[in-house]
N, C-alpha and C positions, 0 to 999 in steps of 0.2 A: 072856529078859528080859521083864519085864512091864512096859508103859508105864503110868504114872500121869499122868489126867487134871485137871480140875479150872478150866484157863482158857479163851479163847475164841482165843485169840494165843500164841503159842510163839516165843521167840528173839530176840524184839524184846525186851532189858528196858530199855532207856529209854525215857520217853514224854514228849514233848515237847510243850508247852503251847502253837499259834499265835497269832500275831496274826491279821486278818482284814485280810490286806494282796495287793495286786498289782503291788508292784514288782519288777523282776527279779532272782532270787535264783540268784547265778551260784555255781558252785564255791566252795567257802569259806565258802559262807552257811553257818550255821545250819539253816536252812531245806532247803537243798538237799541231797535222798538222799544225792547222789553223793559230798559231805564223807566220809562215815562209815566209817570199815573194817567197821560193825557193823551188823545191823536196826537202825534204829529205827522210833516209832509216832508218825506226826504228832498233834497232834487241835486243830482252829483253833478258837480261842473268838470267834466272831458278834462283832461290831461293835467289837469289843478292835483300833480303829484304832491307827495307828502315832501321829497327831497325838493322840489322847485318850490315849493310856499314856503318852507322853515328853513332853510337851506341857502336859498334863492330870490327871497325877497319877493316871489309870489310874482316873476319880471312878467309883462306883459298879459297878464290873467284880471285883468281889472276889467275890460270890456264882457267877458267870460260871464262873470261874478255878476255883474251889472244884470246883461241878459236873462241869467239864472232866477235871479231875485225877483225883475219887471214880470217871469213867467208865475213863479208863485204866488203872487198879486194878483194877476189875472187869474188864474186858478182858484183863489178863495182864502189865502190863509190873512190874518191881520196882523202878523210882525216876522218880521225875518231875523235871525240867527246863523252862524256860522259854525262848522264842527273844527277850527282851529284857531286858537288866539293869537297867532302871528297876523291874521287876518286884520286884528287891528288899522291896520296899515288903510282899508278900505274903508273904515268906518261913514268919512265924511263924504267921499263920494256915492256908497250904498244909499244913505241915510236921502242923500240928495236927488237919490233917481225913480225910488221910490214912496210912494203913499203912504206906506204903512211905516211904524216905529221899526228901528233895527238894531240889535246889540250884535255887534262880529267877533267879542273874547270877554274872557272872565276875569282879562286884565281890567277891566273897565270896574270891578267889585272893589280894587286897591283902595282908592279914595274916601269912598262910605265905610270899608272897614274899620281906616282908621279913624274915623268919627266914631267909634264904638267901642273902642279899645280906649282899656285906663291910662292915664296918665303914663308918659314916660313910654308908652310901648307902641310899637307898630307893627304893621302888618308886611309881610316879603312875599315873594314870588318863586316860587316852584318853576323852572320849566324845562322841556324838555332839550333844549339847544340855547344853552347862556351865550354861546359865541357867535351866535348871527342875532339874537334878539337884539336888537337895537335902539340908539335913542327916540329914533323913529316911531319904531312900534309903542314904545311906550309912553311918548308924548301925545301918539293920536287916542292912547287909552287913556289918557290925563293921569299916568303915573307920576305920585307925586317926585322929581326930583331927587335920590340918593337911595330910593326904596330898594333893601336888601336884594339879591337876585342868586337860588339855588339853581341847580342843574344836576338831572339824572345821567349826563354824558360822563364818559370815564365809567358808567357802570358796566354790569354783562351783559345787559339784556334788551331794557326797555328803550334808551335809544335808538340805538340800531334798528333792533325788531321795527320799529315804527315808520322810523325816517327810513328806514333802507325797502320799505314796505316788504317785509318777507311774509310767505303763507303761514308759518307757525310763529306760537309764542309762548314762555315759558313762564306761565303765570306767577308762580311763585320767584324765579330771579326774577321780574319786573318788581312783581309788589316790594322785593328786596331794594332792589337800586331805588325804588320813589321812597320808602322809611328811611333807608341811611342818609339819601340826598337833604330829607328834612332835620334830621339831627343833626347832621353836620351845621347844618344851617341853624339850628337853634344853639348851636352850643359856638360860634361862629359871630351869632348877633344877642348878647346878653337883654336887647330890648325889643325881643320879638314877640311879638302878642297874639300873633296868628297868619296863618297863610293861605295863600291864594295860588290856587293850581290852576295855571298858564293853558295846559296840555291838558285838551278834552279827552283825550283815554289816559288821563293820571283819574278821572273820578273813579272807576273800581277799586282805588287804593285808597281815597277821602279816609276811610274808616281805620282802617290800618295807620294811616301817618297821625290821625288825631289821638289815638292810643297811645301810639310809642313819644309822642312830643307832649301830649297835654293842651295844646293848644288848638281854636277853633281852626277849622279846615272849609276853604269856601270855592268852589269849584264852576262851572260853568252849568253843569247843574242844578247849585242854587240859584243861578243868576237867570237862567231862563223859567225855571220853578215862582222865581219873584217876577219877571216877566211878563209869563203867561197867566200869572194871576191876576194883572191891569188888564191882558186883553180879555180875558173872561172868567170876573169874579164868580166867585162861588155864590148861588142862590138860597139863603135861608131862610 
């Protein structure tokens, strides 16, 4: 066998675009290796705070984000992803600067869900800041028009902790604030068929909110999981 060179990086082909954050990214994150059954390649973009992307509309971080991505491409990975679904916002100019395929949210799963859901029901949106999410964002994720929209704000723990990027977190009030955030919402939309978590450190909670609602739970970890299984299928 002759091995063919060529990249700097081998086996990692997702490359994952960070925020420049220090709050604690427990299992489930996005963020956190240990999520992954697969390599992946972090690479944090400088000052792409959690309060300036969700908050902030992510002003002036697009050249950032560009640069970030062009580096992971040249380093080796073959699709890029992003660790926040506000990110959305980016999609078409990422998708345009680079080589490789790129999903930047989990907003982007809205659409195919509801093609899977019976009759009469649809799928909604968990996130983590309903009041800056905007039509914006969810037009460049091709949410469909009128799609229900939950939010963990107003609780104790999880927005704050996140957006305010503090060193601790109170695992249990978060996973609290993401299950009521969803019941409220299902009890809210009588034709909700399932949900789609916005807010890539809402996945530690995927399991807990499918529990307490009943309904399928679809996160940005399914969406790179489905992803990274075009860039390299399984060999049997």
């Amino acid at each position: 066998m002759i091995a063919a060179g060529g990249k700097s990086i081998y086996g990692a082909s997702v490359g994952i675009l960070m925020l420049d954050a220090r709050f604690p990214r427990i299992p489930g994150d996005m963020g956190n290796a240990l999520t992954w059954p697969f390599p992946v390649h972090f690479r944090i973009v400088r000052n792409a705070s959690p309060d300036l992307v969700v908050r902030r509309g992510a002003t002036g971080m697009l050249d950032a984000f560009v640069d970030a991505a062009r580096e992971l491409v040249d380093e080796g990975v073959d699709g890029i992803t992003t660790n926040c679904g506000f990110l959305a916002l980016f999609q078409k100019e990422l998708s345009e600067a680079v080589s490789v395929p790129v999903v930047t949210s989990s907003l982007m799963q809205v659409e195919m869900v509801n093609r899977i859901l019976p009759a009469g029901k649809r799928a909604g949106v968990l996130t983590i800041s309903a009041s800056t999410l905007t039509e914006a964002h969810l037009r460049s994720a091709q949410v469909p028009e009128g799609t229900p929209v939950g939010s963990t704000e107003g609780g104790q723990e999880f927005t704050r902790a996140i957006l305010d990027n503090e060193l601790t977190l109170d695992v249990e009030k978060a996973r609290a604030d993401n299950v009521e955030a969803a019941l409220a919402m299902k009890e809210a939309h009588p034709d909700l068929g399932a949900l789609v978590l916005e807010c890539t450190n809402m996945c530690p909670y995927a399991a807990d909110i499918q529990t307490a609602t009943g309904l399928p739970v679809y996160s940005i970890v399914s969406l790179v999981s489905w992803f990274q299984s075009g860039l390299r299928p399984p060999i049997y």
